[in-house]
C-alpha positions in Angstrom: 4.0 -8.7 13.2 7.8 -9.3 11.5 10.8 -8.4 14.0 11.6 -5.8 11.5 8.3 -4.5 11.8 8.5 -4.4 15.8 11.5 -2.9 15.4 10.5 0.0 13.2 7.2 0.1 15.6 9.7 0.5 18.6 11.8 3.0 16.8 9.3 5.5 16.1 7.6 5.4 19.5 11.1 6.1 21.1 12.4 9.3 18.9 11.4 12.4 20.9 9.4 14.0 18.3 6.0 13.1 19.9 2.9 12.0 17.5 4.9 9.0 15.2 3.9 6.2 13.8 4.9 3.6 11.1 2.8 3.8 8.3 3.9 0.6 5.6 6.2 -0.7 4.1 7.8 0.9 0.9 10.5 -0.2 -1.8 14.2 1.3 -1.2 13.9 2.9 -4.0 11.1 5.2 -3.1 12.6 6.2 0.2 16.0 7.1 -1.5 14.2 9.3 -4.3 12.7 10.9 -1.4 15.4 11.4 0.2 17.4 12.8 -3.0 15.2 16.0 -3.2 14.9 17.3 0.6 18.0 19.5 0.9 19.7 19.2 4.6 17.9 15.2 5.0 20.6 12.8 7.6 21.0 9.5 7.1 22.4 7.3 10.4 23.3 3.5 10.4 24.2 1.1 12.9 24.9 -2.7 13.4 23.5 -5.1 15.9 26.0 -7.4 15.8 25.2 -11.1 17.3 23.8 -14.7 16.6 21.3 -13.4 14.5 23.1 -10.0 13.3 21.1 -7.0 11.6 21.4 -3.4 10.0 19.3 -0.4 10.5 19.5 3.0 8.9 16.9 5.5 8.9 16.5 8.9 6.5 15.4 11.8 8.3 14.1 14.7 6.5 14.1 17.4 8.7 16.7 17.2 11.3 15.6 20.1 13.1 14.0 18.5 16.3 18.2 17.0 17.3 19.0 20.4 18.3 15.9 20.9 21.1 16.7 16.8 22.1 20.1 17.2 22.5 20.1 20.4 24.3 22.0 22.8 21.9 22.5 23.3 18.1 26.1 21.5 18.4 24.3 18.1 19.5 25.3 15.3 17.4 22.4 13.6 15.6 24.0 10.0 16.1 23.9 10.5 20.1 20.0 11.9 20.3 18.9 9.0 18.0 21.1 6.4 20.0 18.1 5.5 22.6 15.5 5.0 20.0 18.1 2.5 17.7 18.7 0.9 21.2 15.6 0.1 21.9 14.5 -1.2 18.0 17.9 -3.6 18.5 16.1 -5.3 21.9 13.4 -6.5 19.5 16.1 -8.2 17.3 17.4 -10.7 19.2 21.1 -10.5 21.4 23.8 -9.3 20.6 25.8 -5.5 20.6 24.7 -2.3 18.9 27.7 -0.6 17.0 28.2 2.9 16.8 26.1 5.1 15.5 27.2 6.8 11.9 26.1 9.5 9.6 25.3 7.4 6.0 24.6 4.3 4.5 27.2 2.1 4.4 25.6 -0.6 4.4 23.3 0.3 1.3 20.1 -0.4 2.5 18.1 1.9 0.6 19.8 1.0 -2.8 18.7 -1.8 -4.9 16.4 -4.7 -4.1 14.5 -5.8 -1.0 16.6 -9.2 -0.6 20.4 -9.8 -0.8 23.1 -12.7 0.5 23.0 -11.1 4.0 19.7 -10.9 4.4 15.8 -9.4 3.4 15.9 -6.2 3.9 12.3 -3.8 4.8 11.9 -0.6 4.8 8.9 1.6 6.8 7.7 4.8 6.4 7.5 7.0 9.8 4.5 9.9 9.6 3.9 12.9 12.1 0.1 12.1 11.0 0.3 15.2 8.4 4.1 14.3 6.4 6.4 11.6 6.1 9.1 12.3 8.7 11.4 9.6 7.2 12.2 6.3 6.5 13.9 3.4 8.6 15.3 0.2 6.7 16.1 -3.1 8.4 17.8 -6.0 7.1 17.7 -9.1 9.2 20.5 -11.5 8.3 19.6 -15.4 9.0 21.5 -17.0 12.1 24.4 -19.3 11.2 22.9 -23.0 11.1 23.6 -24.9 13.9 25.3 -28.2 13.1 26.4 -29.1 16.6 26.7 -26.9 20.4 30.7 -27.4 19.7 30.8 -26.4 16.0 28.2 -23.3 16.7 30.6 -22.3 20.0 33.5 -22.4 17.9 32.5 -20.5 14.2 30.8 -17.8 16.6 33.9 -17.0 18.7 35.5 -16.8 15.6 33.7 -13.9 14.3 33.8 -12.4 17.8 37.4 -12.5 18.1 37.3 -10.4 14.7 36.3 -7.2 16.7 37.6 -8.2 20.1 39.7 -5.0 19.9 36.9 -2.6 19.3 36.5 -0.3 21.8 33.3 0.6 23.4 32.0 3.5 25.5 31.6 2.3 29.2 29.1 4.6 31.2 28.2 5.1 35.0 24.8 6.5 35.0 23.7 7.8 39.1 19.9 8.4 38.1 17.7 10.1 35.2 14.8 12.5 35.1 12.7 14.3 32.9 12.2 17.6 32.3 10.1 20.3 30.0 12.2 22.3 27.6 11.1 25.5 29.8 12.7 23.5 32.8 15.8 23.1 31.0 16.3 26.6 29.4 16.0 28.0 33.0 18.9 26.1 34.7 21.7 28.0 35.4 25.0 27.7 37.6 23.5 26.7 41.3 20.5 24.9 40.4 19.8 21.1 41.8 18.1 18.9 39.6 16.5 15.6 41.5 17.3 12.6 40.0 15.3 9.3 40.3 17.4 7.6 42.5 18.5 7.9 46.0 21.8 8.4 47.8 23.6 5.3 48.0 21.2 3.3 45.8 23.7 1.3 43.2 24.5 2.8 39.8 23.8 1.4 36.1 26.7 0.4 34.3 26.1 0.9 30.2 28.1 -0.5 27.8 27.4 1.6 24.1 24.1 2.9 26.4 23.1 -0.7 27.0 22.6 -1.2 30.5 24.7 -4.5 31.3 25.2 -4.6 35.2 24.8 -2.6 38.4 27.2 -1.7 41.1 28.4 1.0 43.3 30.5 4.0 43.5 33.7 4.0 45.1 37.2 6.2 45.2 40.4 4.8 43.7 43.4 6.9 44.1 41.2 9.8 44.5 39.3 9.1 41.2 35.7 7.8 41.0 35.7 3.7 39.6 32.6 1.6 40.2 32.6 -2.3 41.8 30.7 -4.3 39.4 28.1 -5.9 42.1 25.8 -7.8 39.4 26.0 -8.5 35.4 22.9 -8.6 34.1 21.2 -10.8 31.7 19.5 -9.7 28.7 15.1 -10.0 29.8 16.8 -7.0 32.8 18.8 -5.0 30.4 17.4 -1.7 28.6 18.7 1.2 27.1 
């Protein structure tokens, strides 16, 4: 199987509509036309930027399932798809997700299959009975490597290009999983068990990539975290 392939495979297994699966490939062209006659259809991007950098965007035809994900009509569709574009960006090698974004900027699902910055593949996603969307995925070629020195150098180059971006740093204190029945009946009062227990350390997320560990503590009478380990990529997940 092609990393794009994997990545569309591990995509669709981690959007929380249950029941999806990649059914082919298809030419841009088809998914866009598709796209073109389904009033209210989304389109989000993102960037893996890195050694080997890549661009995903998928079309989603009926946007309806964000509102139940996220927990209210007002949930942003970039945020409940984050996860599953997190997890497709582990199969494509290091490096940082961007932002999530409403549209194509990067034109994936106009023109050919192949450009300068890379091939680009695009997969159909079925519920079994209808296409649920499209996800494209252009892989761009790592830069050759002439030499460890020339490689260190042209690669800090690029990085010091977005150096200044800023990125969303979480402190997550456990997870759990609920039914939608389970979360319509909280209210003000109720406890909801997490995963983890007291004084266990925290997850550290950078973008919602977790990237170290550490633990709680009080500065000045706000919350901060001591960084206790950074992890490396195989113990890192979104």
């Amino acid at each position: 199987m092609s990393t794009a392939a994997s990545a569309a495979e591990h995509l669709a297994a981690s959007l929380p509509v249950p029941g999806l699966r990649v059914l082919g490939q298809v030419a841009p062209e088809t998914a866009a036309a598709a796209r073109a006659e389904v009033l209210g259809a989304v389109v989000v991007s993102a960037s893996l930027v890195g050694p080997a950098p890549a661009d995903l965007s998928i079309i989603v035809l009926d946007p309806g399932f964000v509102a139940e994900a996220g927990g209210g009509p007002g949930a942003p569709t970039t945020a409940v798809l984050r996860p599953a574009f997190e997890r497709a960006a582990l199969t494509l090698g290091d490096g940082v997700l961007s932002e999530l974004v409403e549209g194509d900027p990067a034109g994936l699902f106009v023109g050919g299959v192949a450009s300068a910055d890379g091939e680009t593949s695009v997969f159909e996603i079925s519920d079994g009975v209808a296409p649920f969307g499209w996800l494209a995925v252009r892989v761009g070629a790592a830069a050759p490597i002439t030499s460890f020195a020339d490689h260190g150098s042209a690669y800090d180059g690029r990085l010091r290009r977005i150096q200044d971006v800023e990125m969303a740093l979480t402190v997550e204190i456990g997870r759990t999983r609920m039914s939608v029945r389970e979360a319509l009946s909280m209210e003000p009062g109720t406890v909801v068990e997490l995963d983890r227990s007291a004084g266990a350390p925290v997850d550290v997320l950078l973008n919602g990539r977790r990237i170290a560990i550490g633990e709680v503590v009080v500065v000045d009478q706000d919350y901060g975290v001591r960084i206790s380990r950074i992890l490396d990529t195989a113990e890192a997940r979104p």
